[in-house]
C-alpha positions in Angstrom: 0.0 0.0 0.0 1.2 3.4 -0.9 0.8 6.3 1.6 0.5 9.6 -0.4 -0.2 12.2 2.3 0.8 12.2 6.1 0.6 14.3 9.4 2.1 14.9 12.7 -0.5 14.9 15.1 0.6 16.0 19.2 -1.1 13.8 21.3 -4.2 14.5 23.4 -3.0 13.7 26.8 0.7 14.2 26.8 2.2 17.3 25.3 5.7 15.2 24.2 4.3 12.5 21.9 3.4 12.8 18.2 1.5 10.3 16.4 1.6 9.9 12.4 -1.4 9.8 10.5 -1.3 8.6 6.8 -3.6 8.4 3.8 -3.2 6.0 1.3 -3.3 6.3 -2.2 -7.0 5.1 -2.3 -7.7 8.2 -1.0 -10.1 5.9 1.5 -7.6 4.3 3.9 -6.1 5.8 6.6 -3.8 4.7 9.0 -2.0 6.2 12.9 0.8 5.3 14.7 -0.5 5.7 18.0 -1.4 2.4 20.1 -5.2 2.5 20.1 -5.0 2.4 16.0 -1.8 0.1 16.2 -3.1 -2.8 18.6 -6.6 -2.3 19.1 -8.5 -0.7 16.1 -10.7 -3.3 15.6 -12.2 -2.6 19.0 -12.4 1.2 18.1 -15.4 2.9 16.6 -15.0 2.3 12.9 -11.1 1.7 13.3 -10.5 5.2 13.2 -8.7 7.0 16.3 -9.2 10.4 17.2 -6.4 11.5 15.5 -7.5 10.2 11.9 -10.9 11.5 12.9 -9.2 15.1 13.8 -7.6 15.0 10.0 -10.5 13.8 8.8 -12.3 16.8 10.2 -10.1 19.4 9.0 -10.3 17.7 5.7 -14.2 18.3 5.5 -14.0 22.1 7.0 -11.2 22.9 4.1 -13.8 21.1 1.7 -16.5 23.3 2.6 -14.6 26.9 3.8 -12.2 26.6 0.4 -9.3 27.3 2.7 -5.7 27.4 0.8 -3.3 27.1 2.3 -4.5 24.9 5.0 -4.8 26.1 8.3 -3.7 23.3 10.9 -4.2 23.7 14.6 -1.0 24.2 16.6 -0.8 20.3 17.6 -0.8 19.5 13.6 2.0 19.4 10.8 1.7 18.1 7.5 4.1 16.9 5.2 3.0 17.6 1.4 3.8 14.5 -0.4 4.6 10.6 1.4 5.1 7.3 -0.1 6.6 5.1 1.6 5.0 2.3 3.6 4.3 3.2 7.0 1.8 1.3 8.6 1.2 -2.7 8.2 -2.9 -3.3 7.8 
């Protein structure tokens, strides 16, 4: 699988960490290095954690506001072009 678009996204509960959130080429499957995507997305709500569901939700309001360049929130970074396998399915 190829990974054509990934983010940084600061964790929720501990202002250190950084999890990595990818979309695939498919434009449909996305994946997140934290551990509640990593070991236990089949228990979570539609296998998305709330960091894919953050992206996901910028995603929509840059859909509908028109907004270029895309403003991210201070715990977000994006990196305009990704390839590489990240994440095993």
């Amino acid at each position: 699988m190829k990974w054509i678009d990934r983010w940084y996204v600061g964790s929720f509960t501990n202002s250190e960490k950084e999890y990595t959130v990818s979309l695939a080429e498919d434009g449909k499957t996305w994946g997140c290095s934290c551990p509640a995507w990593t070991f236990q997305r089949h228990r979570i709500r539609d296998g998305i954690c709330k960091h894919i569901r953050q992206i996901q939700n910028l995603h929509e309001e840059d859909m509908l506001l028109k907004h270029y360049p895309k403003h991210y929130p201070d715990n977000v970074t994006h990196d305009d072009f990704f390839t590489e396998e990240e994440f095993t399915l």
